[in-house]
C-alpha positions as CSV (number, residue, x, y, z in Angstrom):
1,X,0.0,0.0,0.0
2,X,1.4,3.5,-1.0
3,X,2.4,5.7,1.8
4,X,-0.9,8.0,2.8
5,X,-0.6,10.6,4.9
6,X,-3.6,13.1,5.8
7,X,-2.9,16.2,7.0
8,X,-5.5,17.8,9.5
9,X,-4.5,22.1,10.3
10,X,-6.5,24.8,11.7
11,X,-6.4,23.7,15.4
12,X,-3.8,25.0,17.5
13,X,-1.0,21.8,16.2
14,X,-1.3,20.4,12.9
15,X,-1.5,16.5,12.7
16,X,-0.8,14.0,10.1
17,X,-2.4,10.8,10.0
18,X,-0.2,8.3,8.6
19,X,-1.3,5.2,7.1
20,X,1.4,2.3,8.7
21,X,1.7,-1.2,7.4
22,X,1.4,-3.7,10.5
23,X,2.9,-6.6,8.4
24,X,-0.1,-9.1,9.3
25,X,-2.5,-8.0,6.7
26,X,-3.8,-4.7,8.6
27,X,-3.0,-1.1,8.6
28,X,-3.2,1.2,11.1
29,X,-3.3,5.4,11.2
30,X,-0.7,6.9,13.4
31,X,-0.7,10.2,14.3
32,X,2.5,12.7,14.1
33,X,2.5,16.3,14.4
34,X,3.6,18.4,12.0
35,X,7.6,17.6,13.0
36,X,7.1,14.1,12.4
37,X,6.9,13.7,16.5
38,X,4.1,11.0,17.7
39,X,2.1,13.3,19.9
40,X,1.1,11.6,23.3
41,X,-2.2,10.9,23.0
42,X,-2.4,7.2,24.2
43,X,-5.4,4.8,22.4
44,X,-5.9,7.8,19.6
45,X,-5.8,5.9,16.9
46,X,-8.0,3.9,13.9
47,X,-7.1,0.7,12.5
48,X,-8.0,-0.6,9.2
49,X,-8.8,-4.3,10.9
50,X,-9.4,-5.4,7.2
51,X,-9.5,-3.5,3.5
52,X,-13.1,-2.8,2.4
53,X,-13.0,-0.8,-0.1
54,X,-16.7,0.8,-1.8
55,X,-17.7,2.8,-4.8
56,X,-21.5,3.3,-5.1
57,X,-23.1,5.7,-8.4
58,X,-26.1,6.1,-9.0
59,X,-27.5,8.4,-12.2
60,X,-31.3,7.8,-12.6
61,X,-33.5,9.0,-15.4
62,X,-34.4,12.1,-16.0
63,X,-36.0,14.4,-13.1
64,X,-35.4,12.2,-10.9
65,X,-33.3,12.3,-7.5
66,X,-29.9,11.0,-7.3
67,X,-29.3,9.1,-3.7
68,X,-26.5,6.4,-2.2
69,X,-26.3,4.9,0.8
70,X,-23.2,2.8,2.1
71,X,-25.0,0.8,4.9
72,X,-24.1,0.9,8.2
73,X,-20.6,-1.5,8.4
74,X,-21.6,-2.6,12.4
75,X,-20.5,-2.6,15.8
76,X,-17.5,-0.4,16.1
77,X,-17.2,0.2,12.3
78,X,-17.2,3.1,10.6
79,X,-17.8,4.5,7.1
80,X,-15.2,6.8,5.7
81,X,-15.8,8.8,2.5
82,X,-12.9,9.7,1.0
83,X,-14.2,11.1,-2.8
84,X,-17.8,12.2,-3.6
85,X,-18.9,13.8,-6.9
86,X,-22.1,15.6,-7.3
87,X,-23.4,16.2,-11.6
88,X,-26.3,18.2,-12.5
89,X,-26.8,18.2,-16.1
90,X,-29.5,19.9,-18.9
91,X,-30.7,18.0,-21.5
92,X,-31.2,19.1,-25.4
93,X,-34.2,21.2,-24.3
94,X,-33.6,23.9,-22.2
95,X,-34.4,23.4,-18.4
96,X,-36.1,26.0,-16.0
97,X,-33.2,27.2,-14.2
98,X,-32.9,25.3,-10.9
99,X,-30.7,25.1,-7.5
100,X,-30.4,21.4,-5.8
101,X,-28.8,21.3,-2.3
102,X,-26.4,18.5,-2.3
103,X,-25.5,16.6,0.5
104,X,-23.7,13.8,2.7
105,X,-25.5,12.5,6.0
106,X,-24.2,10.3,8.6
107,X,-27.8,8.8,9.6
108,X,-30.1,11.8,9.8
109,X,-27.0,14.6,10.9
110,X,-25.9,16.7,7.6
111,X,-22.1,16.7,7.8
112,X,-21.3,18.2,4.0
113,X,-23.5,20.3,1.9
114,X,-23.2,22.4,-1.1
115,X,-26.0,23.7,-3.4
116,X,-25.3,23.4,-7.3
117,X,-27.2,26.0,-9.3
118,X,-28.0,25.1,-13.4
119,X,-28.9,27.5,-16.1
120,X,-31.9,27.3,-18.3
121,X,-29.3,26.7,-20.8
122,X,-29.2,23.1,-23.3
123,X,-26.7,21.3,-22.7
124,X,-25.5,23.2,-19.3
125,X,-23.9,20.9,-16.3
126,X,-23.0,21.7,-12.9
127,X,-20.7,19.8,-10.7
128,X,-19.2,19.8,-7.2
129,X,-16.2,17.5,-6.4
130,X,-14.7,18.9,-3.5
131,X,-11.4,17.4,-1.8
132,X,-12.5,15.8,1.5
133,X,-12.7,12.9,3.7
134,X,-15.7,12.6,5.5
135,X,-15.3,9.8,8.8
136,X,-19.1,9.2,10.0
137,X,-20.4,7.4,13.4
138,X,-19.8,4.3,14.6
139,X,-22.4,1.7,12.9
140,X,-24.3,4.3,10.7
141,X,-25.2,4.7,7.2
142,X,-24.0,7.2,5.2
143,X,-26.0,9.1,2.0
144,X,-24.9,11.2,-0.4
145,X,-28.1,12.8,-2.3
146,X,-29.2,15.9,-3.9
147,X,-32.5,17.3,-1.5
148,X,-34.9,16.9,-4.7
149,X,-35.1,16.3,-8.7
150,X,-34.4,19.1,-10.6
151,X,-36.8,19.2,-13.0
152,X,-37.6,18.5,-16.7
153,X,-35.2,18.0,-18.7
154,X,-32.7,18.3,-16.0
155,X,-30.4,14.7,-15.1
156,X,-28.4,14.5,-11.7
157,X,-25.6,11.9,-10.5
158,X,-23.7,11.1,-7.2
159,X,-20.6,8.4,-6.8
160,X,-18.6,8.1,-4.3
161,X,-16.1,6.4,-3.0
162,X,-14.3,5.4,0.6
163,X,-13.4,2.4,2.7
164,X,-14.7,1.4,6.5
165,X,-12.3,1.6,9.7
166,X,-13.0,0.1,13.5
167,X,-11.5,3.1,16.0
C-alpha cells in the first residue's frame, strides 16, 4: 500500500495521519505532528482491521433524485468517505433554471453540503467535487443525495467512494 498521509490544520498543532503497514494484513493510522513527533495521545488511533474498499453511483432518469447509501458497516465500524462527486446536467431542451442542495448524512445529521445551481441553458452541467474525507459514526449509514429532482429536462448523479475503519 502506498504511503498515505492526511494532514489535518486549523487547530492549535497540525497533525498527520499516517497510514502504517502492521505486516499481518492490517493497517493502522498513526498520528504525528507536524515535525514528524508522535504526539502523546495514548489509544488515539484507527485501524483498518481489514480492506473494504466501496464505490457506489447512481445516475437515474431524468428528473429524478440521485441518492447512495453505504449501509451501516456494524458494531464499532465506521464508514469513511474519501471522494464524492455531485453532476447536474440539462438535456437538449432547455431546463427551468434550478438550484439542488447536495448533500452527505451520517444517519439523519448533515455533515457536508453544497448547493449546485444550473442554467436554463441546453446542454448546461454543474458539478461539485470537493477534496474531502468525510469519517461518519460508529455503525451508521451514510448518503450522499441531492434534496430533490431538478426538474424537466434536467439529469443528476452522485458516486462516491471510501473504505470502513474500527476506532
Amino acid at each position: 500500500m502506498p504511503d498515505t498521509i492526511l494532514r489535518f490544520g486549523g487547530g492549535p498543532i497540525p497533525l498527520d495521519f499516517r497510514l502504517i503497514d502492521n505486516e499481518d494484513g492490517t493497517y493502522s493510522w498513526r498520528i504525528w505532528n507536524e515535525d514528524g513527533i508522535p504526539p502523546l495521545i495514548p489509544g488515539l488511533k484507527a485501524k483498518i482491521v481489514t480492506p473494504s474498499h466501496w464505490q457506489l453511483e447512481h445516475s437515474p432518469a431524468a428528473n429524478t433524485q440521485a441518492t447512495i447509501t453505504h449501509p451501516a458497516q456494524g458494531t464499532g465500524r465506521h464508514i469513511v468517505c474519501t471522494a464524492i462527486n455531485f453532476t447536474l446536467a440539462a438535456g437538449l431542451i432547455a431546463p427551468a433554471a434550478v438550484s439542488l442542495l447536495c448533500e452527505a448524512l451520517d444517519g439523519a445529521t448533515r455533515i457536508w453540503s453544497a448547493r449546485l445551481a444550473l442554467q436554463a441553458l441546453a446542454g448546461s452541467v454543474a458539478v461539485a467535487a470537493p477534496p474531502l474525507i468525510l469519517l461518519g459514526s460508529a455503525n451508521t449509514a451514510m448518503t450522499l443525495r441531492f434534496d430533490g429532482a431538478g426538474g424537466l429536462n434536467t439529469f443528476e448523479a452522485v458516486a462516491a467512494q471510501g473504505y470502513g475503519v474500527r476506532v
